[in-house]
N, C-alpha and C positions, 0 to 999 in steps of 0.2 A: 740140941742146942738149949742152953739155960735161958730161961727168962730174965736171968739178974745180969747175964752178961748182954743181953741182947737193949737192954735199958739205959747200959754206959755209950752205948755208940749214939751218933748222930744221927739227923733224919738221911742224911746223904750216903752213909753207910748203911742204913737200914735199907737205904732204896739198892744200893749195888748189891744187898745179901739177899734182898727179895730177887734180886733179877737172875744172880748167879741159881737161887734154888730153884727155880721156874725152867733154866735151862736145864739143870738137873734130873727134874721133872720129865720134860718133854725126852730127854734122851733114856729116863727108864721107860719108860710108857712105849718108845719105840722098840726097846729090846723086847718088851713082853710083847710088843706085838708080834715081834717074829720069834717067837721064842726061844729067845737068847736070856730072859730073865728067869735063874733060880732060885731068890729071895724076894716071892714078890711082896715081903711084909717090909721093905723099901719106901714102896710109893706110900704106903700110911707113914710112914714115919714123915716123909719128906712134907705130905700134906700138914700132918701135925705142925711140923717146923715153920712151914708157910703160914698157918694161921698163925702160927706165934707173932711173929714176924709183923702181919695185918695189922696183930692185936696191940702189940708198941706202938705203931704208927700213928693207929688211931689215941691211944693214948696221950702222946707224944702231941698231934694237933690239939687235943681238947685241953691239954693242959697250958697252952700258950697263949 
């Protein structure tokens, strides 16, 4: 996910993309645990994405 696009949304759409990737999250983490997961260069992505995610937020407060 772009930084530039994740800057056009809202704080409210920022909160439902953090929440949809967190569940994202939680159901790779269960495949690898029982291992059902073949790509596990996934969960770094997704973490990547998450911090992105934080990092508008926090953005997004300080500039207000």
């Amino acid at each position: 996910m772009k930084a530039k696009l994740l800057r056009s949304k809202t704080t409210e759409e920022l909160s439902r993309e953090l929440l949809d990737l967190r569940r994202a999250q939680f159901g790779l983490r269960m495949q690898a645990a029982t291992q059902q997961l073949s790509n596990t260069s996934q969960i770094d992505k997704l973490r990547k994405n998450i911090a992105r995610v934080k990092t508008i937020q926090t953005e997004k407060s300080v500039t207000k």
